[in-house]
ZAMARGU-4260 file (C-alpha; in steps of 0.2 Angstrom, whole numbers, plus 5000, padded with zeros to 4 digits):
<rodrens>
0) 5896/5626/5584 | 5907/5626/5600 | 5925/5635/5598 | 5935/5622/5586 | 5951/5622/5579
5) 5957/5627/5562 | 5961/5606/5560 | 5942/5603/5563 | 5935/5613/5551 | 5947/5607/5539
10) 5943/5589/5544 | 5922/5594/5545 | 5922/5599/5526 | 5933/5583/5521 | 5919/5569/5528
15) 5903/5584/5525 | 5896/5572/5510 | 5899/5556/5517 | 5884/5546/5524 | 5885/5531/5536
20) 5882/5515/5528 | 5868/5504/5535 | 5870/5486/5537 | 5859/5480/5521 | 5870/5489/5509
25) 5885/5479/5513 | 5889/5464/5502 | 5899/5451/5512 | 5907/5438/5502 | 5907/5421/5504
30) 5926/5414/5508 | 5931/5402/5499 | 5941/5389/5503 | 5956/5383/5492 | 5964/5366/5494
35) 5983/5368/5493 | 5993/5358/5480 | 6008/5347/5485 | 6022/5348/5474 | 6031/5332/5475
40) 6046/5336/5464 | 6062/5342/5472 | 6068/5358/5470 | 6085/5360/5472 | 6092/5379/5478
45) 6102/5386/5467 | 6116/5398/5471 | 6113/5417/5466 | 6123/5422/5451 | 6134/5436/5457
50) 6144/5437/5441 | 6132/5450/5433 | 6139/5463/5449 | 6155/5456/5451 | 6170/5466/5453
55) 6182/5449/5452 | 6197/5454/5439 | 6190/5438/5428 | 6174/5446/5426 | 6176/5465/5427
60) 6169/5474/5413 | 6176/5493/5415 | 6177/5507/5424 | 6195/5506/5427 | 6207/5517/5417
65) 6219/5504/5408 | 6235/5510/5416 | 6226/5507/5432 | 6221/5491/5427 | 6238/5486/5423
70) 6246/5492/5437 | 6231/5482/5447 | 6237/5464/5438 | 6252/5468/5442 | 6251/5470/5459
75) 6261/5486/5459 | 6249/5495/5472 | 6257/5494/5490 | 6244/5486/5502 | 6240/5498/5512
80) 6229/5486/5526 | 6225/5467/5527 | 6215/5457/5540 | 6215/5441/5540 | 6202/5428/5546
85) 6211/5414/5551 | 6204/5405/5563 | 6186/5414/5561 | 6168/5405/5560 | 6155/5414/5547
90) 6147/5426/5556 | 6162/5433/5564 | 6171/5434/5547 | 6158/5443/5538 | 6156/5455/5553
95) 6175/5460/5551 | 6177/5462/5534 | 6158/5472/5533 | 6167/5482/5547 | 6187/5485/5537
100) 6181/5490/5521 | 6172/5501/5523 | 6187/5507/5538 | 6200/5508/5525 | 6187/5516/5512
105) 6183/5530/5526 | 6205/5531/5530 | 6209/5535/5511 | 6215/5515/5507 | 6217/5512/5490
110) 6222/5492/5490 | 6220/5479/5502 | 6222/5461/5505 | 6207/5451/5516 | 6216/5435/5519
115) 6202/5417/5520 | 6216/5404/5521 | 6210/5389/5506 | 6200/5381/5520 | 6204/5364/5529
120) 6213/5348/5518 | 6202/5335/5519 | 6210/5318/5523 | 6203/5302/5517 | 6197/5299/5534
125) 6185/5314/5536 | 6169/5316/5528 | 6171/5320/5509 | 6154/5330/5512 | 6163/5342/5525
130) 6163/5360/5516 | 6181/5368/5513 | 6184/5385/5513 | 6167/5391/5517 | 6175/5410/5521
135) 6185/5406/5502 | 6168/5406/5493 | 6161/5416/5504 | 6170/5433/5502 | 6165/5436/5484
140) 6147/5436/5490 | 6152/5448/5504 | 6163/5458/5493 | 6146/5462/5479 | 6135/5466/5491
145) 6127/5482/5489 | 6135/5490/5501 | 6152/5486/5499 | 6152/5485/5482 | 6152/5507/5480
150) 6168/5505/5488 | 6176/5491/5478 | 6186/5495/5460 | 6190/5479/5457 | 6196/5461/5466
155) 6207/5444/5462 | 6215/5431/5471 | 6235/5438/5471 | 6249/5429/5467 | 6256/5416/5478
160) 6270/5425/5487 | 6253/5438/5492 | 6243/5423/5497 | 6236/5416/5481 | 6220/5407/5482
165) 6218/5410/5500 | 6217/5429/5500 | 6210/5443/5488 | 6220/5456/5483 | 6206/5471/5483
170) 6208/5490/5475 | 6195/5500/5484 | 6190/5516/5472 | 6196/5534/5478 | 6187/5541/5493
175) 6183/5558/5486 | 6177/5567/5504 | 6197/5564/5510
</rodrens>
């Protein structure tokens, strides 16, 4: 044999025993054709149950020392950062807040408010269809995502003089590379 590399002879020794198939030997299939079935029942989408990962105070299940945890009900942690999404459509909110966790996180924040606003008050004259608070029920999704949700002790809605139902009074868990 002509000059080969060290990768050929490796590579020559792999295929030595394997022999070309001829044509005859080869079973082809016949393909079948399948009819496909209509299902004429409705199917409603259902929302994603995020309770199971939910750091919301209502359904948190541990993990938090109990002196924390009452210092966190009782709102005795100084926010530290808010930001607040007035006046924000969807995709810009969730691009904010997926951007000033993890900011507060990374600058050794412990507790945060992200202000939503309880959405527009619908007048008997609008549409009683028209969605209200969109980025309200949003941000608890947001908030259990995977990726924020490492970052994330616990979450509730504060008291009123804090924002009540239109914000979300948030303790993030201790940074330990600060």
């Amino acid at each position: 044999m002509p000059d080969i590399t060290e990768d050929e002879k490796y590579w020559l020794e792999a295929v030595k025993d394997i022999k070309k198939q001829t044509e005859k030997s080869v079973d082809i299939l016949p393909q079948k054709t399948s009819q496909i079935k209509v299902n004429n029942q409705r199917q409603y989408a259902v929302k994603q149950d995020f309770s199971t990962y939910s750091k919301d105070l209502e359904d948190f299940t541990g993990g938090v020392d109990k002196a924390t945890l009452r210092k966190f009900k009782k709102e005795e942690f100084t926010v530290e950062a808010v930001l607040d999404l007035h006046g924000l459509n969807e995709d810009e909110a969730f691009e904010k807040v997926d951007a000033f966790i993890p900011q507060c996180y990374n600058a050794g924040k412990r507790c945060i408010i992200i202000i939503t606003g309880k959405g527009i008050n619908i007048h008997s004259t609008e549409d009683v269809f028209m969605a209200k608070g969109i980025l309200r029920k949003q941000l608890p999704q947001w908030l259990n995502m995977p990726r924020l949700r490492g970052m994330i002790l616990v979450y509730k809605h504060p008291s009123e003089h804090l924002g009540g139902s239109g914000a979300v009074y948030i303790l993030l868990r201790r940074n330990k590379e600060i």
